[in-house]
Each structure stands twice: as structure tokens, then as C-alpha cells.
C-alpha positions in Angstrom: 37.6 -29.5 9.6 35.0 -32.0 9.4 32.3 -30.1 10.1 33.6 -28.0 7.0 34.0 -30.8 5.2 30.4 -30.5 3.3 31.0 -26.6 2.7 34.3 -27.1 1.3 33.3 -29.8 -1.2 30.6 -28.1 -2.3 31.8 -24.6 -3.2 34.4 -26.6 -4.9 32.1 -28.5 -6.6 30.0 -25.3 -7.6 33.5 -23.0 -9.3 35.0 -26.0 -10.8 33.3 -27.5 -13.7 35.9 -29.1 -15.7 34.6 -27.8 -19.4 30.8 -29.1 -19.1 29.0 -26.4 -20.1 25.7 -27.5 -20.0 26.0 -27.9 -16.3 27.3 -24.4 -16.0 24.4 -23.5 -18.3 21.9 -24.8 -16.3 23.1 -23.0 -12.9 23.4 -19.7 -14.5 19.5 -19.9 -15.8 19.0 -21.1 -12.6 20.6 -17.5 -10.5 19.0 -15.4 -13.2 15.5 -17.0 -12.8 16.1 -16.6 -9.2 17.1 -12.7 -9.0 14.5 -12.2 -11.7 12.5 -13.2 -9.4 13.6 -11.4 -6.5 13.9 -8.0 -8.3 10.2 -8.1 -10.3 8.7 -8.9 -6.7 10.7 -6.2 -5.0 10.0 -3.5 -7.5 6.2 -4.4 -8.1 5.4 -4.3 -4.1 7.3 -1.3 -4.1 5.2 0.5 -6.8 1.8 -0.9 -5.1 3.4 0.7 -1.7 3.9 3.9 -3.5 0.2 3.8 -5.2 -1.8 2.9 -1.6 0.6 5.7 0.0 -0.9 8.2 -2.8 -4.6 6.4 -2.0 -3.8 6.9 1.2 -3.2 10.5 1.5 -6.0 11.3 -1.2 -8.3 9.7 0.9 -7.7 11.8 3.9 -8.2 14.4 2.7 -11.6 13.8 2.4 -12.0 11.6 5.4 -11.4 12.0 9.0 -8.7 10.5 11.2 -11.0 9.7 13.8 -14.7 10.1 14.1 -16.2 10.8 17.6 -20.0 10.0 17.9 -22.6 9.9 20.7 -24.6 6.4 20.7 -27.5 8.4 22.7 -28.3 11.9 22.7 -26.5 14.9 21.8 -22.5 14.9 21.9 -20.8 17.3 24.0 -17.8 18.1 21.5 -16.6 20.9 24.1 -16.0 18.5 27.0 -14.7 15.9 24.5 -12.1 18.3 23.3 -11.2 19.2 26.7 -10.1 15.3 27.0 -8.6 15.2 23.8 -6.1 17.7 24.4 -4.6 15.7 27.0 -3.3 12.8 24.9 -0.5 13.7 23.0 -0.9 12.1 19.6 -3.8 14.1 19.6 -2.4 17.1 17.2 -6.1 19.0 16.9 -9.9 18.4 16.8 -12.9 20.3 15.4 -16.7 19.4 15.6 -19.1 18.9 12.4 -22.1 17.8 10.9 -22.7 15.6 7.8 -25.8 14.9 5.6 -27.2 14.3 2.2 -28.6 17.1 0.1 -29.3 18.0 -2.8 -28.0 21.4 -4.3 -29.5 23.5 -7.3 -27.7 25.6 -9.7 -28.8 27.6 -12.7 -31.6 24.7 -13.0 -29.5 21.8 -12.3 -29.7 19.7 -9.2 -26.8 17.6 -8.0 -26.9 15.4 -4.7 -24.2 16.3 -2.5 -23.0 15.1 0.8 -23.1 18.2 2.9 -20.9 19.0 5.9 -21.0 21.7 8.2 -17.6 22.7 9.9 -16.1 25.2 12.1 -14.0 27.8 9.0 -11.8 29.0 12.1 -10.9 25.5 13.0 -11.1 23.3 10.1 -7.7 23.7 8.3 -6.4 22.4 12.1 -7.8 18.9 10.6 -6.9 18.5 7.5 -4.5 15.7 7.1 -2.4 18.4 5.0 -2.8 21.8 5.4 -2.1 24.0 2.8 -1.4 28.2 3.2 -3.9 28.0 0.8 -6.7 25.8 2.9 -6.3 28.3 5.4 -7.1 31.2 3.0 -10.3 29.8 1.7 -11.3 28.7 5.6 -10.6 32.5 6.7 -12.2 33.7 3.6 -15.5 31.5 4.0 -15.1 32.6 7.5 -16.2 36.4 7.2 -20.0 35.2 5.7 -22.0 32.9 7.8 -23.8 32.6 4.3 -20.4 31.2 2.5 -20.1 28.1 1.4 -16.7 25.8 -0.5 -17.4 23.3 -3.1 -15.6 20.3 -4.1 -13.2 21.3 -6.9 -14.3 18.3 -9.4 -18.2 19.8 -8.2 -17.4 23.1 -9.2 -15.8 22.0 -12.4 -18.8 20.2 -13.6 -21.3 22.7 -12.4 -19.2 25.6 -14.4 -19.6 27.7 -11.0 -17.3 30.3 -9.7 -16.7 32.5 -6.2 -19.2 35.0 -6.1 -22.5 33.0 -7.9 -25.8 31.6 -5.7 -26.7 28.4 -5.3 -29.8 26.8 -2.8 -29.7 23.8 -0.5 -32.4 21.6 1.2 -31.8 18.1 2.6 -32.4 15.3 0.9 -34.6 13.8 4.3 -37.1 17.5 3.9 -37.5 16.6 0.0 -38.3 13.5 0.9 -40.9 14.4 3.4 -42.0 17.0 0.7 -41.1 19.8 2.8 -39.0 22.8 1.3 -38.5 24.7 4.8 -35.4 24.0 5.0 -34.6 25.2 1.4 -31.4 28.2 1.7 -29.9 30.5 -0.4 -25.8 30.4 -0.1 -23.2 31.9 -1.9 -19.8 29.8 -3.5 -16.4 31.8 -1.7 -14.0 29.1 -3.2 -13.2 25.6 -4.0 -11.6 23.1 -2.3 -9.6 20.1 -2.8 -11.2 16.5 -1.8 -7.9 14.3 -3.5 -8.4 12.7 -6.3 -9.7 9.3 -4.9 -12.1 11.4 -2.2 -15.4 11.9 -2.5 -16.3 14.6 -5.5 -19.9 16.0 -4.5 -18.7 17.3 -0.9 -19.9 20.8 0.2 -18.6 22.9 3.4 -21.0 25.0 5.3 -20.6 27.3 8.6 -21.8 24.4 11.2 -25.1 26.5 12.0 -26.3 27.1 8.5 -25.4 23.1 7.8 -27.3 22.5 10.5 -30.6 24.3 9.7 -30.2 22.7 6.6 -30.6 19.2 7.5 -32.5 19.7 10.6 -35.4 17.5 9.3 -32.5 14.7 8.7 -32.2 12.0 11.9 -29.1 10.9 10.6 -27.3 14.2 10.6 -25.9 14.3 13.9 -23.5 16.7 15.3 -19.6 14.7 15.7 -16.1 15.7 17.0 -13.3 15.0 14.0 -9.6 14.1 15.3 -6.5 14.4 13.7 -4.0 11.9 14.8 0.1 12.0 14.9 0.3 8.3 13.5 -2.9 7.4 11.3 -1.9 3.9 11.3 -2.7 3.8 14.9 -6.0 5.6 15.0 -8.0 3.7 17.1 -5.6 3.1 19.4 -5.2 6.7 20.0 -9.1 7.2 20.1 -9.4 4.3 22.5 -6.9 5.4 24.7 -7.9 8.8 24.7 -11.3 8.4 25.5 -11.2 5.3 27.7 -12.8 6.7 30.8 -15.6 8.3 28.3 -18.5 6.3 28.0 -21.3 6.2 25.5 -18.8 7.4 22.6 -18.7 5.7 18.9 -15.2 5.6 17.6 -15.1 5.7 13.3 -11.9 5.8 11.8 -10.5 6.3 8.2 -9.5 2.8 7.9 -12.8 1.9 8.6 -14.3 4.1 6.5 -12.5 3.2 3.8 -12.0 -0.5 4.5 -13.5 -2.2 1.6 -11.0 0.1 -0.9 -7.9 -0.9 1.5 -9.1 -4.1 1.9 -9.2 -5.0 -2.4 -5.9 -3.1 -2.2 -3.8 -5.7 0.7 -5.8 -8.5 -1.3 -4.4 -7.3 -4.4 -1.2 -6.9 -3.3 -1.2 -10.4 -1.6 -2.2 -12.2 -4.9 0.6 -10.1 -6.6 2.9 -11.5 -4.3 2.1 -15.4 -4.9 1.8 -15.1 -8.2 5.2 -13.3 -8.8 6.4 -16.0 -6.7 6.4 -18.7 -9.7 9.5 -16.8 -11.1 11.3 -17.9 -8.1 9.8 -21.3 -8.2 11.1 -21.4 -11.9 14.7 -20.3 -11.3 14.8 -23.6 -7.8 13.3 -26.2 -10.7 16.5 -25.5 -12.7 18.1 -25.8 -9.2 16.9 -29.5 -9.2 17.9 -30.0 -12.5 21.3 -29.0 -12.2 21.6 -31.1 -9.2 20.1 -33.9 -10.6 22.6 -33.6 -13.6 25.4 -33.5 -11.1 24.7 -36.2 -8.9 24.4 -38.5 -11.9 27.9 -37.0 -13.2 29.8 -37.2 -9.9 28.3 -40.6 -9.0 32.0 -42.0 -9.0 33.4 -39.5 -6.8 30.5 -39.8 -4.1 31.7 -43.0 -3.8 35.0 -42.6 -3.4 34.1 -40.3 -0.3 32.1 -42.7 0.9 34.7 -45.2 0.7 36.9 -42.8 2.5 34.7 -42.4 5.3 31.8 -39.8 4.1 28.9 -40.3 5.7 25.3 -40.1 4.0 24.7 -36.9 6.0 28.2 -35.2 4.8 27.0 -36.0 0.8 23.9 -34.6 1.5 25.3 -31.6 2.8 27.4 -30.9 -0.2 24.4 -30.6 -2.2 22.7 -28.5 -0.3 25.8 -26.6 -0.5 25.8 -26.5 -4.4 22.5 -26.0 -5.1 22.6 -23.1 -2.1 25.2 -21.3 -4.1 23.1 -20.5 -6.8 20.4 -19.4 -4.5 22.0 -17.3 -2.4 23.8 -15.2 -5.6 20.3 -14.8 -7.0 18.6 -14.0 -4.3 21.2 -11.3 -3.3 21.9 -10.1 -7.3 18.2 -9.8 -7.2 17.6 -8.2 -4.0 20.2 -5.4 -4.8 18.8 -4.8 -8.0 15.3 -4.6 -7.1 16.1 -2.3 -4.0 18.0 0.2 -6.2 15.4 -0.5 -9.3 12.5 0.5 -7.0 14.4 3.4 -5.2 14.9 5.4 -8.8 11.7 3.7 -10.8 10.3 7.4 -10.4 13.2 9.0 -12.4 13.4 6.1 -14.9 9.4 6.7 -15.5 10.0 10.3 -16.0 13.1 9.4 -19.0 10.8 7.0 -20.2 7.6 9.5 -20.5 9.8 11.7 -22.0 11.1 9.5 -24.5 7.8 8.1 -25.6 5.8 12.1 -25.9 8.9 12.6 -27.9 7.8 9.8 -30.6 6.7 11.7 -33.8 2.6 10.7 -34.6 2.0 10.2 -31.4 -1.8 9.4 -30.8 -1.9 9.6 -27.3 0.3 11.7 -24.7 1.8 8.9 -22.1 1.6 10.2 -18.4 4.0 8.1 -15.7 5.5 10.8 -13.9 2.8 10.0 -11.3 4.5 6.6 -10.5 5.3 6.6 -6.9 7.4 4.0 -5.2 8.7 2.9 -1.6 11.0 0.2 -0.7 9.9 -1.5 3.0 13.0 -3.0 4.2 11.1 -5.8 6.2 9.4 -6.7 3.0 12.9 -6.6 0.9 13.8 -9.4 3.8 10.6 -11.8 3.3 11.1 -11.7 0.0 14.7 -12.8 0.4 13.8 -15.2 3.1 11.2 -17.0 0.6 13.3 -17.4 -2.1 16.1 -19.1 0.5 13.6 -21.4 1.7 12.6 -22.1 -2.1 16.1 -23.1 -3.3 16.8 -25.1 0.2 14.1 -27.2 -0.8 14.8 -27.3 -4.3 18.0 -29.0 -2.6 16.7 -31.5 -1.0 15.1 -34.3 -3.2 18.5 -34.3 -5.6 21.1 -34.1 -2.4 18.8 -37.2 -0.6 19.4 -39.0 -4.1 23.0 -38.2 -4.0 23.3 -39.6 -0.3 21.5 -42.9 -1.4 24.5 -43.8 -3.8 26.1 -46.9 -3.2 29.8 -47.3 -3.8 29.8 -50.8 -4.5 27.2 -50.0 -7.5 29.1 -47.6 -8.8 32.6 -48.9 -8.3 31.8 -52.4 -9.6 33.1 -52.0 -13.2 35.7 -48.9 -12.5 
């Protein structure tokens, strides 16, 4: 029982109040700072989750899993492939060739990155594939003279299936040659994400490659698609371990200055949200502050009746933990379930607002994305703990420091 003793004392310290409100007061601002908290930081990293997911998967769809280059020479992609299909996480692979070009259309020219790509194989890569990605693959398949564009290109260039359009690398027009210079016909369009890369054009890998044989840079590569893309490289590395003169690119790479800005983001997000729980542990001081100068008397009758310094300091803790814990958890729950269904409340609220009579502009949230990372839900729950323990500490220390003689001189 006397290890209870601080626990007991200060839950009873914490429901019973005896009519002062402005104590009560004070620890209720203090729990709904705290959960406010909680639940703003657990629904905003939620919804940045949810937006770098959507990033994520736009961004593949333009980029490769894994990029397989030969630091010397010329890359045998057949052998390669051969050893890819022994790792497991390995789903599929395809070779390719990438340059810059510049492509001319009813007397426009546009610069274009320009890939050429197995048609037969290509859809095995794609981070998604669609039935329809493998209809426009087999259907640029049957011309070696066919070629996809970009959706957002096409749009802009007014183009449709069926029209001409010429090619020659950017490296021949720069070395004022027009050799290369080919006539190719548009069989369809295809999607690059939203996020990807908006000038791409797909070519059979031989007519990309005649293309852009004046350009040094455009060497022929093996692309991999990966069961986990978080652990790309791993995969790559382990796969090709006993392989040696290889170059290993992968989409986080690739992309690592966007995903980079994006964890910084998030990280600044984080502290600054932070302050709300910082707010919610000074009214924790406050309140204990308020106490200890209200139940100066009774500390020192425990002290008198055998309390140790350590035993007041623990019931402190034990007050002021009271109103962190319920905040914490009141905030936790409601930012969980908040960030679970922000989608559906997004969708009322878009509704609602295009429903406003004189309405300007049309208000689009339907997009909003969300995911709730348990692990994160924890940390967050864990910092805001640690935040109220030490918003303890100072006030219960002051509390243990009372002297019953002081106190009990004139009672």
C-alpha cells in the first residue's frame, strides 16, 4: 500500500475538487489543448501520408523501379534477365533506351524525352498495369513505325491516333546533322501520372534507337519491377551481387530531391504542430502550480504523518499525469477515426460547398487521400506523455520542497 500511496492520493486529488472551479477550469483547457493536439497531428500526418502515397504511385508510373546500367561497354540485358529471374522479388524486367529529342508536329517542335521499349514486354513493368496498357502496347506492337505519346503531350499538341509526326535527337541537331530525322505515326496515348514527366514518347526499341544513335548518352538499360519498392536497392543489390560492372538507379533516387522536400516537409509539420501539445502541458503547470499553493496545508500534514519528499512528488506527477494521459488518449482516438473517414467527410463537405448558390469557383476535395501509420499514432502519443511528465515535474519538485513547520506555524 505504500507504494500506492502516491497514485491513490493523486487520483483523489485529480476527481475531487471541493467547488473550485477555476482549478477544474484550468485542467479541462489543459486535456483539450492536449487531445487537440494529438488529433490535428494525427490527422495532418495522415493526410501528408495519403498525398506522398498518391506522389508516389504517380511517379512510377513514369519511372522505373530499378534501373540496370553498364559502367563500360554495352549491357547484356539477355544475360541480366536470366539472373533476375532467379530472385524472387523480382516480378518482371524489360530492356530500354532513353534520350532527348525533339519532335515536330504540324510546324511545332516540342522537346521530348524519348524512350524506346520492348511493346510485347512493357506493360510487364509498369508499376500498375491496366487492361488498357496492354491494349495500346499490343496495338503499337503490330507497326514497328508506331509510336504512344504522353496524354498531357497529346493534349497540347491537339494530335490524335492515326496523324504523322518526325523525330531527330536532340545530340544530331546539335551536331547539325538531320540523318537521324524519322517519320512515325501516333497509335495511342498513354498515361505518365499526374506528377510524371509530361513530354515522354514510346518508340519500338530499334526505331528509338536509330533515332538517337548520334546521342553518347543514350545507352541501352534493363528496367526492373520490384515486389516491395521501398526496398529497391536491396533487391537490385542482392540480385545482382555476383555481377560486376553494373550501375544500380532506383526511383527513390531518381526522384529524391521531390521525396526529400516531401519527409522535410512533413518533419517541420510535425514540430510545429507540436506547440498545441506544448500549450495544453503549460496549463498543466499552471494547474499544478495552483494546487500546490492550495493544498500547501494538507502536504504538510502528510509530511507530518510520515510522507516523504519523494511520495509528494509522486502525487503530482500523478495529477498532472491525469490530464495527460485522457488527452493524449481522447485525442489519439479521435484523430485515428478523424483521419480513417477524412475522405468521406471531404466528399460531404465538397458537396455542400458546389451546392452554395453564386458559386464562383467549383471546390474539388474528393481527391483527399489519407492513411493512418499505427507506429506513427504511437510517437505521437509517446511525445505528448513525455510532454505532460515534464510539465510535472517543476510544480511536483515545488510541492515536495514544502515545509510543514512553515505552513503549520499559524494553523
Amino acid at each position: 500500500m505504500r507504494g500506492l500511496f502516491p497514485l491513490f492520493v493523486g487520483l483523489r486529488y485529480s476527481v475531487a475538487r471541493r467547488g473550485n472551479l477555476l482549478l477544474s477550469f484550468v485542467t479541462l483547457m489543459s486535456m483539450l489543448g492536449i487531445a487537440l493536439g494529438v488529433m490535428i497531428l494525427i490527422v495532418a500526418l495522415s493526410v501528408m501520408n495519403g498525398s506522398i502515397g498518391v506522389l508516389r504511385g504517380e511517379a512510377l508510373k513514369a519511372v522505373p523501379h530499378v534501373t540496370i546500367s553498364a559502367s563500360e561497354g554495352e549491357l547484356d540485358w539477355r544475360a541480366l534477365e536470366e539472373t533476375a529471374r532467379e530472385h524472387p522479388e523480382i516480378l518482371a524486367s524489360a530492356p530500354f533506351v532513353e534520350g532527348e529529342a525533339v519532335l515536330r508536329f504540324q510546324g511545332e517542335d516540342v522537346f521530348v524525352r524519348l524512350r524506346g521499349v520492348l511493346p510485347e514486354r512493357e506493360a510487364d513493368v509498369l508499376d500498375v498495369a491496366e487492361a488498357a496498357d496492354a491494349e495500346r502496347f499490343a496495338a503499337m506492337a503490330k507497326s514497328p513505325d508506331a509510336m504512344l505519346l504522353s496524354a498531357r503531350l497529346g493534349a497540347r499538341l491537339g494530335s490524335y491516333p492515326g496523324e504523322e509526326v518526325s523525330l531527330v535527337s536532340l545530340a544530331a541537331l546539335l551536331n547539325r546533322s538531320l540523318d537521324g530525322s524519322r517519320g512515325f505515326a501516333i497509335s495511342g496515348f498513354e498515361d505518365f501520372g499526374i506528377y510524371g514527366e509530361s513530354n515522354i514518347v514510346l518508340l519500338h526499341l530499334a526505331g528509338a534507337g536509330e533515332v538517337l544513335r548520334e546521342d553518347p548518352g543514350a545507352k541501352l538499360r534493363l528496367r526492373l519491377k520490384v515486389a516491395d519498392v521501398m526496398a529497391a536497392r536491396r533487391i537490385a543489390e542482392e540480385a545482382f551481387a555476383e555481377t560486376p560492372g553494373l550501375e544500380i538507379l532506383t526511383w527513390q533516387e531518381e526522384q529524391a530531391s521531390l521525396f526529400n522536400a516531401l519527409a522535410m516537409e512533413k518533419l517541420v509539420t510535425t514540430i510545429m504542430l507540436l506547440v498545441i501539445v506544448l500549450v495544453g502541458a503549460v496549463n498543466i503547470v499552471s494547474t499544478l502550480v495552483m494546487v500546490v499553493a492550495d493544498k500547501s496545508a494538507d502536504i504538510a500534514i502528510l509530511r507530518t504523518m510520515g510522507a516523504g519528499a519523494s511520495g509528494i512528488l509522486g502525487v503530482f506527477v500523478v495529477q498532472g499525469m491525469v490530464a495527460g494521459v485522457a488527452g493524449t488518449l481522447a485525442g489519439a482516438g479521435l484523430g485515428a477515426l478523424l483521419g480513417h473517414n477524412i475522405t468521406a467527410i471531404s466528399q460531404t463537405l465538397e458537396r455542400w460547398l458546389n451546392a452554395l448558390p453564386r458559386q464562383d469557383e467549383v471546390y474539388l476535395l474528393s481527391h483527399l487521400q489519407t492513411r493512418v501509420e499505427p507506429l506513427e499514432v504511437l510517437l505521437i502519443c509517446l511525445a505528448a506523455l513525455l510532454i505532460s511528465l515534464l510539465a510535472t515535474l517543476y510544480p511536483a519538485w515545488r510541492g515536495s520542497r514544502v515545509q510543514p513547520a512553515a505552513v503549520l506555524r499559524y494553523e
